[in-house]
C-alpha positions as CSV (number, residue, x, y, z in Angstrom):
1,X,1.6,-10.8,-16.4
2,X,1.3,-7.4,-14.5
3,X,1.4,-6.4,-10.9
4,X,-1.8,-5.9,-9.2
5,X,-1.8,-3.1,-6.8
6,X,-3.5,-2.0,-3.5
7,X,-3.4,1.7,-2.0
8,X,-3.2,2.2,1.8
9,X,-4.1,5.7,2.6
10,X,-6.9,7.3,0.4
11,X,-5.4,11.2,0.5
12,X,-4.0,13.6,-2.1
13,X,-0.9,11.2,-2.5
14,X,-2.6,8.2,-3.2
15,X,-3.8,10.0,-6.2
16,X,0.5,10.4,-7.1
17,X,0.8,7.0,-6.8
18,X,-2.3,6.2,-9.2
19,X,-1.1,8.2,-12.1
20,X,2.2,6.9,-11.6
21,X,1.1,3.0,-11.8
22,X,-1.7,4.3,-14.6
23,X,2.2,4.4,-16.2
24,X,3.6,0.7,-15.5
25,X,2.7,-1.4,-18.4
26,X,0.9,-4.4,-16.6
27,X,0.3,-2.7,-13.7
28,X,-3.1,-1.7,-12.2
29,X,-5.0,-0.6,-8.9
30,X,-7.2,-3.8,-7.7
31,X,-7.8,-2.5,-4.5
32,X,-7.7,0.4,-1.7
33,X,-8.3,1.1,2.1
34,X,-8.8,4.1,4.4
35,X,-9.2,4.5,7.5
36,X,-12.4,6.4,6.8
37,X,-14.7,4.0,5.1
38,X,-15.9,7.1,2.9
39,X,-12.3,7.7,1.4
40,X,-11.6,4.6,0.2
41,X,-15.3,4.4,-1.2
42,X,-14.6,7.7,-3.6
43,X,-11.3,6.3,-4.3
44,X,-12.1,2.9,-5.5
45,X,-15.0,4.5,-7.4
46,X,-12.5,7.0,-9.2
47,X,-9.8,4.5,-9.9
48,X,-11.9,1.6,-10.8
49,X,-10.9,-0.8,-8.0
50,X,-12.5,-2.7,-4.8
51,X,-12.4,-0.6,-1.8
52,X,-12.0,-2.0,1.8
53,X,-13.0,-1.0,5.1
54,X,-10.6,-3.3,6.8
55,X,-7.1,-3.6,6.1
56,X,-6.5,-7.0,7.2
57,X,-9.4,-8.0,4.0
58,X,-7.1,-6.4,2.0
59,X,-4.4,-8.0,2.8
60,X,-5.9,-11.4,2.7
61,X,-6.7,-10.5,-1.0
62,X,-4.8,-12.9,-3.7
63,X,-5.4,-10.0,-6.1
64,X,-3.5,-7.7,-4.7
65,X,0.5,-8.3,-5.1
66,X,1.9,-5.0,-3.8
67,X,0.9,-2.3,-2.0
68,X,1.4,1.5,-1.6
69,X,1.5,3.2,1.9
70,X,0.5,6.3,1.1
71,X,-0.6,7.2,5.2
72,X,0.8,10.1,6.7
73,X,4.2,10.3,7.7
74,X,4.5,8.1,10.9
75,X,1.8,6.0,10.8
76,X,3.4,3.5,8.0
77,X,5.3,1.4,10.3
78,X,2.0,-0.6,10.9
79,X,0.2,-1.4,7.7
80,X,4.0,-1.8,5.9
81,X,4.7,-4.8,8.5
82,X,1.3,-6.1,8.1
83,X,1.9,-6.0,4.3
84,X,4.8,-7.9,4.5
85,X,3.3,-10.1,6.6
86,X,1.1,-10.9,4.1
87,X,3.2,-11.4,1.7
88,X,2.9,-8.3,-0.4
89,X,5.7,-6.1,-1.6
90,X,5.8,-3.1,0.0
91,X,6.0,0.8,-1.7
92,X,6.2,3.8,1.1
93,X,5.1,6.8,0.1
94,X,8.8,9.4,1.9
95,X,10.0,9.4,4.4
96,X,10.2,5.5,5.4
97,X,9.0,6.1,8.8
98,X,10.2,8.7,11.5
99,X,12.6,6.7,13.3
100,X,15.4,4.3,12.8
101,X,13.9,1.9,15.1
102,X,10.2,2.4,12.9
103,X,12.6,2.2,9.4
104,X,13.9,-1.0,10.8
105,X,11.1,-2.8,11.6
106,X,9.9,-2.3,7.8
107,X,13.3,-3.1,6.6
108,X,13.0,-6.6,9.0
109,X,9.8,-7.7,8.2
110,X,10.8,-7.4,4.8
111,X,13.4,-9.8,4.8
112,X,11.9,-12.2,7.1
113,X,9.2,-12.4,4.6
114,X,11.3,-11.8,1.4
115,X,9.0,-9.4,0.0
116,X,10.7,-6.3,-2.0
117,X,10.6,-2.9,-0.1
118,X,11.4,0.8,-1.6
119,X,10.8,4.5,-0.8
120,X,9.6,6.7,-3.4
């Protein structure tokens, strides 16, 4: 059994991430959102996987066990709790957020949700 992945943040980094989970034995990209429809469109098309215009569809997806924030830096805070929320490990792309107060509300909705959080 492998881990099923979905990409938050279509950019250059998401790509990173991609060849990086190309690498996991087990693991693969199921899905992908963007804030710009047309992002996650190209992206899902290169990396084989279901794009998504709406995070919260996403989120609601039972295929999709972890997720990568790979937004720009301070704008993860949001779609890292909502993952959690969700129940889906969360992966954020440096730095966690910008501020302690941002870090820690990751870090807690983590917990509260006992989900698995990292940096990388």
């Amino acid at each position: 059994m492998g881990t099923n992945f979905g990409i938050i943040g279509c950019g250059m980094i998401a790509n990173f991430h991609a060849e990086a989970i190309k690498r996991i034995r087990g693991a693969k990209i199921t899905a992908c959102y963007d804030t710009f429809p047309a992002g996650a469109d190209r992206y899902a098309e290169a990396q084989g996987c279901t794009a998504y215009h709406k995070l919260e569809d996403m989120l609601a997806d039972d295929n999709v066990d972890a997720v990568c924030i790979c937004t720009p830096s301070g704008s993860h805070m949001d779609p890292a709790v909502a993952a959690a929320n969700a129940g889906k490990h969360v992966v954020v792309e440096k730095p966690l957020e910008i501020t302690l107060k941002r870090c820690d509300n990751i870090i807690n909705a983590c917990k509260k949700n006992k989900v698995k959080l990292c940096t990388i």
